[in-house]
N, CA, C and O atoms as a GROMACS GRO file, in nm:
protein
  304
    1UNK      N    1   0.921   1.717  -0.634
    1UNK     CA    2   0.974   1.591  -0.682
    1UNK      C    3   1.082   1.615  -0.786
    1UNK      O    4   1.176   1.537  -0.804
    2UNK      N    5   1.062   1.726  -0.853
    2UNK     CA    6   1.166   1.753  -0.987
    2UNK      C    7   1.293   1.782  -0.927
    2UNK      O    8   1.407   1.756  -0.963
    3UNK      N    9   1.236   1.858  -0.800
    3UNK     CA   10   1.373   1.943  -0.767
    3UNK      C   11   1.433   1.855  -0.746
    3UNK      O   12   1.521   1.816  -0.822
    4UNK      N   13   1.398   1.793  -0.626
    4UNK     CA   14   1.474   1.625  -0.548
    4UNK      C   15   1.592   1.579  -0.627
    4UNK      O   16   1.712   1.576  -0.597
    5UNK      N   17   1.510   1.533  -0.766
    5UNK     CA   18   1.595   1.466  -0.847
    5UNK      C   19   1.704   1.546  -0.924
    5UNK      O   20   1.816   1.497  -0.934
    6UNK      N   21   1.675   1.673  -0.980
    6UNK     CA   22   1.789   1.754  -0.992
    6UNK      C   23   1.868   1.794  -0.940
    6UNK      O   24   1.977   1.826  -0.989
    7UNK      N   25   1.818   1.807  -0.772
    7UNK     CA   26   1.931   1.830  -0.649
    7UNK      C   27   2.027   1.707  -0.620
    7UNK      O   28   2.138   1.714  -0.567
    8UNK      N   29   1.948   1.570  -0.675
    8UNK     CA   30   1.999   1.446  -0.584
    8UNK      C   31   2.143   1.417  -0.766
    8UNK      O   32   2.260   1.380  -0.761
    9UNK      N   33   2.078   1.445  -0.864
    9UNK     CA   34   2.166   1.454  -0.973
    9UNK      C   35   2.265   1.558  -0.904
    9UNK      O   36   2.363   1.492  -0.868
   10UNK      N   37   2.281   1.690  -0.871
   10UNK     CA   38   2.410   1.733  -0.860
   10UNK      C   39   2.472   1.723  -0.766
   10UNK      O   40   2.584   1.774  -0.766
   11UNK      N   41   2.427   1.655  -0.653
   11UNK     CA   42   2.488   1.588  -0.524
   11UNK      C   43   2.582   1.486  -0.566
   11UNK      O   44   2.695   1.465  -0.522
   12UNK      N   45   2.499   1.408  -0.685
   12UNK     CA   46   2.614   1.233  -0.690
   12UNK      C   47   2.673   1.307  -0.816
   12UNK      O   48   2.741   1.222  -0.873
   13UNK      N   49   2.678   1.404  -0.874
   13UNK     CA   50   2.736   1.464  -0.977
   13UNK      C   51   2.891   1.521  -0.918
   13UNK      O   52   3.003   1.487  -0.955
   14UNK      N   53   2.846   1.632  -0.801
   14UNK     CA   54   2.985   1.638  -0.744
   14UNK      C   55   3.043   1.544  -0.683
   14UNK      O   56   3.166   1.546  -0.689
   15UNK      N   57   2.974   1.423  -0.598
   15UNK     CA   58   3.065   1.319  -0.577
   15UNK      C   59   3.110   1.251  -0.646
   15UNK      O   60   3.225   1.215  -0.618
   16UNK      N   61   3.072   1.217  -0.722
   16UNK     CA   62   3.097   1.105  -0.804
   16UNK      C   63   3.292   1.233  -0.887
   16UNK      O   64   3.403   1.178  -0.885
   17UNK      N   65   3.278   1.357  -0.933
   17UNK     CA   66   3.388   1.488  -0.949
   17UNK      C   67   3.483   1.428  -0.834
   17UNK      O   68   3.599   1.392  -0.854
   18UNK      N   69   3.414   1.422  -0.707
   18UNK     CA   70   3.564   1.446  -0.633
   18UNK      C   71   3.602   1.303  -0.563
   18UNK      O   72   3.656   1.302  -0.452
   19UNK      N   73   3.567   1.167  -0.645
   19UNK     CA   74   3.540   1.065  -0.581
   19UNK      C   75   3.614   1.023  -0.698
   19UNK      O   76   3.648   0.905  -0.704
   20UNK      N   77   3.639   1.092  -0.781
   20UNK     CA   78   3.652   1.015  -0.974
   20UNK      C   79   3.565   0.910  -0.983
   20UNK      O   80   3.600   0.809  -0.922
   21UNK      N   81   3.519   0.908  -1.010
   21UNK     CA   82   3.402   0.757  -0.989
   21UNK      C   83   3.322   0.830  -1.160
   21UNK      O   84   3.296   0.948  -1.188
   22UNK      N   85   3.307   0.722  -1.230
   22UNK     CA   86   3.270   0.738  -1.356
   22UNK      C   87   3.068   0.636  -1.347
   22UNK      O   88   3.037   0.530  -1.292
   23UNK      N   89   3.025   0.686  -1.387
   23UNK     CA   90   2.850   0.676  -1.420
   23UNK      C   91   2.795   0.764  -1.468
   23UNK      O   92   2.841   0.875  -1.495
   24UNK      N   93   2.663   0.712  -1.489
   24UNK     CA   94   2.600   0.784  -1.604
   24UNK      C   95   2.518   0.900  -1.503
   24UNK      O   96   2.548   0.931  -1.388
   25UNK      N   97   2.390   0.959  -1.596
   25UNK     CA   98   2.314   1.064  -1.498
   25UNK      C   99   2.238   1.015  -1.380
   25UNK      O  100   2.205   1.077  -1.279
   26UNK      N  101   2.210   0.844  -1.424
   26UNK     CA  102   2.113   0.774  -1.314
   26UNK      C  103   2.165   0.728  -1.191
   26UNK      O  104   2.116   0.716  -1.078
   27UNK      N  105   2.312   0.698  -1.255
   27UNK     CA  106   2.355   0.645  -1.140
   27UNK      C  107   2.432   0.752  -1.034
   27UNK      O  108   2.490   0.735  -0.928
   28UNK      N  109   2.401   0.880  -1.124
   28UNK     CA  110   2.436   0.994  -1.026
   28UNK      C  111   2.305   1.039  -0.941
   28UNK      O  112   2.320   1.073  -0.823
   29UNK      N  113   2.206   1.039  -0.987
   29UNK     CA  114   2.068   1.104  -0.923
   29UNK      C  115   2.053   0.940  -0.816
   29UNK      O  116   1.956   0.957  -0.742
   30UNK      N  117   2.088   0.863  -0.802
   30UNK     CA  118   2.046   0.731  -0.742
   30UNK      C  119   2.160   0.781  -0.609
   30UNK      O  120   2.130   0.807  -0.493
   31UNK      N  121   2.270   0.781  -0.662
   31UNK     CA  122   2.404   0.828  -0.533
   31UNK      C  123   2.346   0.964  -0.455
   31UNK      O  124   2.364   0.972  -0.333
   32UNK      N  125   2.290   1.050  -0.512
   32UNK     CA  126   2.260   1.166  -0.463
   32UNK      C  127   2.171   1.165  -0.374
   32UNK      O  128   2.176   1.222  -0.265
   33UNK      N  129   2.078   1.095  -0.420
   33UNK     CA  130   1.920   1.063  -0.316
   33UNK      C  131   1.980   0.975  -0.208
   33UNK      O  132   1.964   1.022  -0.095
   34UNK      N  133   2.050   0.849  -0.213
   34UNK     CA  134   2.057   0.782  -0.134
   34UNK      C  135   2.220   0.829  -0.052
   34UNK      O  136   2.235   0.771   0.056
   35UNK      N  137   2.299   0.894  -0.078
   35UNK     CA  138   2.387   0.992  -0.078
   35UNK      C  139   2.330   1.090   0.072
   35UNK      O  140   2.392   1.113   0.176
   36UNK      N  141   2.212   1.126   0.040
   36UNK     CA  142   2.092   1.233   0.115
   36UNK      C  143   2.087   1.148   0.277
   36UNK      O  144   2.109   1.185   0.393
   37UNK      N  145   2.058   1.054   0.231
   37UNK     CA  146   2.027   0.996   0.314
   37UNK      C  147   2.092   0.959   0.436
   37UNK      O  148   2.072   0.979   0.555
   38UNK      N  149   2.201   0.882   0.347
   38UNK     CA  150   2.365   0.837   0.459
   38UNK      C  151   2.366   0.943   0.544
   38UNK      O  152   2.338   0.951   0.664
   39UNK      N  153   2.421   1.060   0.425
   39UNK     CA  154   2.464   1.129   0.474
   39UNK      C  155   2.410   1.255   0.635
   39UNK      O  156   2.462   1.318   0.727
   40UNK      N  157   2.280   1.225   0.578
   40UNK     CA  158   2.177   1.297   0.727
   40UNK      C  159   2.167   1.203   0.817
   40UNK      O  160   2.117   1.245   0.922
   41UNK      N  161   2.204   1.058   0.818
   41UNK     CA  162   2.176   1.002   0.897
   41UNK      C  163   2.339   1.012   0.967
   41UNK      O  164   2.357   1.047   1.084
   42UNK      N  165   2.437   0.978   0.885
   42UNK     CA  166   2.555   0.990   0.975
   42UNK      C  167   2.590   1.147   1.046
   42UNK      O  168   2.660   1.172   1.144
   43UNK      N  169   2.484   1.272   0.929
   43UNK     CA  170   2.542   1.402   1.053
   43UNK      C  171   2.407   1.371   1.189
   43UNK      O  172   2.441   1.350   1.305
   44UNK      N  173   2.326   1.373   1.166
   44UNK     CA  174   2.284   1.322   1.279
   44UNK      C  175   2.350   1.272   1.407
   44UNK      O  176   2.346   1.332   1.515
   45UNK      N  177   2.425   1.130   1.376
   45UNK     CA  178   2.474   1.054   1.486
   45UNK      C  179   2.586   1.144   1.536
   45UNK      O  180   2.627   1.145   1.652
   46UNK      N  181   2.633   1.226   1.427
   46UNK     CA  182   2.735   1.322   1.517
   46UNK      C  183   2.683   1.465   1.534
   46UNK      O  184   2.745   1.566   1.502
   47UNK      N  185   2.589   1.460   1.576
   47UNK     CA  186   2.532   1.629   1.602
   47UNK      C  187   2.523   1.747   1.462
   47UNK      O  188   2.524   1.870   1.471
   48UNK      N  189   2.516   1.683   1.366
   48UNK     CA  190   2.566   1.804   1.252
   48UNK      C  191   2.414   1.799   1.203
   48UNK      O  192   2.364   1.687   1.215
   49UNK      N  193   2.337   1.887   1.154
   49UNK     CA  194   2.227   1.931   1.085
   49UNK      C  195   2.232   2.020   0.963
   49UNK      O  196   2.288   2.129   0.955
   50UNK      N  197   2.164   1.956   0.870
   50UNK     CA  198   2.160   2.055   0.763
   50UNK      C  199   2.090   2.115   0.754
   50UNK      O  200   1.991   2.063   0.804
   51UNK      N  201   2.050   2.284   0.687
   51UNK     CA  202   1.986   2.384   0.683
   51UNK      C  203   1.962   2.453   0.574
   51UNK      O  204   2.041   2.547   0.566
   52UNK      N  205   1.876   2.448   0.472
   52UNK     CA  206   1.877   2.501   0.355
   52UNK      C  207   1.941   2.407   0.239
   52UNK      O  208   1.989   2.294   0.242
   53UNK      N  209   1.920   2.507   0.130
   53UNK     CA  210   1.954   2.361  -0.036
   53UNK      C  211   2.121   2.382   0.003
   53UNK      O  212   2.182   2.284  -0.038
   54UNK      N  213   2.188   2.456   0.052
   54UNK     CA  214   2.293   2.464   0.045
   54UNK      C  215   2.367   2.318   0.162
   54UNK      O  216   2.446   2.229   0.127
   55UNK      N  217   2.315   2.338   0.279
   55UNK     CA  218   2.343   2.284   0.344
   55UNK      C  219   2.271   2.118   0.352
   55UNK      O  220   2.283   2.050   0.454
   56UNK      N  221   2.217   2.083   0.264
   56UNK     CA  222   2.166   1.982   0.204
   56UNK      C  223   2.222   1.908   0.129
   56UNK      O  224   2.205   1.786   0.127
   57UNK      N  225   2.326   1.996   0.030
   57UNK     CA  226   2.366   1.957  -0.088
   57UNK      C  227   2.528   1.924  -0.016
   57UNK      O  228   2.604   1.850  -0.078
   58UNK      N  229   2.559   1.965   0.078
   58UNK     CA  230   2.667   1.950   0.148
   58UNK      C  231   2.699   1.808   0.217
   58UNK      O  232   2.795   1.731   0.216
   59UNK      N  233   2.533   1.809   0.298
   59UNK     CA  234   2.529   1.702   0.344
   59UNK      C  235   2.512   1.568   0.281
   59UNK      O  236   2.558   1.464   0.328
   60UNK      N  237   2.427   1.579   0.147
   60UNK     CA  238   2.444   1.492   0.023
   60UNK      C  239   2.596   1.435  -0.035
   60UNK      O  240   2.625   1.318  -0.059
   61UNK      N  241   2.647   1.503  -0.044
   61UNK     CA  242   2.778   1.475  -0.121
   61UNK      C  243   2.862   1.393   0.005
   61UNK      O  244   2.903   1.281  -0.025
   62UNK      N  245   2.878   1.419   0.080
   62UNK     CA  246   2.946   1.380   0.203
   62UNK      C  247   2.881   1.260   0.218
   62UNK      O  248   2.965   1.172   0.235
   63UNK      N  249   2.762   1.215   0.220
   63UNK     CA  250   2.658   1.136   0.186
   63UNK      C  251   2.740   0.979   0.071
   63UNK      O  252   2.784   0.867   0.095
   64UNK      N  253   2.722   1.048  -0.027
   64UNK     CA  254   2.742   0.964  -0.180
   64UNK      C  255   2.921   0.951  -0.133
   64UNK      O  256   2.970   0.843  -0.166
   65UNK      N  257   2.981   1.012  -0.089
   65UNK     CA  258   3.103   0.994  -0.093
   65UNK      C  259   3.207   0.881  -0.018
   65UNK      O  260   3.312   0.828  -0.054
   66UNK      N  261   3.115   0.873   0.117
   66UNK     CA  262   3.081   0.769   0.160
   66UNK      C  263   3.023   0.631   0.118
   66UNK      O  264   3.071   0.530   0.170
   67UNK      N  265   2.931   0.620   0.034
   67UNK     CA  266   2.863   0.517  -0.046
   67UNK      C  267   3.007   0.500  -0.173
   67UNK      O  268   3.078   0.402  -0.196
   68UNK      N  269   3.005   0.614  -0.225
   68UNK     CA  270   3.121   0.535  -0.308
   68UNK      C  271   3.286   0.480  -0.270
   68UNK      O  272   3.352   0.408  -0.345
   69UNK      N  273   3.333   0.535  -0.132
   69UNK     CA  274   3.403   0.476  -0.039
   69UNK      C  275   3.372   0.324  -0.038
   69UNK      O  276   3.453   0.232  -0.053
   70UNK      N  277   3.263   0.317  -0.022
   70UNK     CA  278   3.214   0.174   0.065
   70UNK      C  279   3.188   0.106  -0.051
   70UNK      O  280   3.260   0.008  -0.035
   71UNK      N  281   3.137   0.092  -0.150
   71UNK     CA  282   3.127   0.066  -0.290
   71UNK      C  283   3.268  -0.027  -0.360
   71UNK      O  284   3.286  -0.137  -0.412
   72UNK      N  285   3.389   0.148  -0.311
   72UNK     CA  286   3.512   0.045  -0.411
   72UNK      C  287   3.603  -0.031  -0.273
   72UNK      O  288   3.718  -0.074  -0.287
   73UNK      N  289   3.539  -0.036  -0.163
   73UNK     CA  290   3.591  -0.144  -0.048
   73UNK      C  291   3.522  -0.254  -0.089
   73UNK      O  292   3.602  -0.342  -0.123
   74UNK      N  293   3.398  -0.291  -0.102
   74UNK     CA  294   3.332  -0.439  -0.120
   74UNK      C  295   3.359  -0.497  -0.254
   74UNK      O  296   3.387  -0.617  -0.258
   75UNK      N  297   3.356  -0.422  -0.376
   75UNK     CA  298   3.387  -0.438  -0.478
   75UNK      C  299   3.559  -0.405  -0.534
   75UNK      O  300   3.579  -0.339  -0.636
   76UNK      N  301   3.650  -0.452  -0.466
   76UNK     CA  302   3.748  -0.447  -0.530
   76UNK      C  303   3.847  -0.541  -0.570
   76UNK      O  304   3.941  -0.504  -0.641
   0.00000   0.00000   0.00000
């Protein structure tokens, strides 16, 4: 459970880096987890699988990056 949240913190940590997107630690560990999610669900629909923390954390960010895409489309 600790890890989760420290993994799902540096997932929306680098997105949020290459997204410029400004929040705090929560709203980075919140992007990251749910980030996790998108993001396995959209490599899924296109054949892509993740494998290990590496390939997790890959698929996370790609994940959140997307969410914050979609974020400053509804909100702008």
């Amino acid at each position: 459970m600790i890890i989760s949240l420290i993994l799902g913190g540096l997932t929306g940590w680098i997105a949020g880096k290459l997204m410029h997107s400004k929040g705090g630690i929560l709203r980075n560990i919140i992007l990251g987890i749910a980030g996790s999610a998108v993001g396995s669900w959209l490599g899924g629909t296109v054949g892509i699988a993740a494998t290990g923390t590496i390939g997790s954390i890959i698929i996370g960010v790609a994940g959140a990056c997307v969410l914050i895409l979609v974020a400053r489309w509804l909100f702008k």
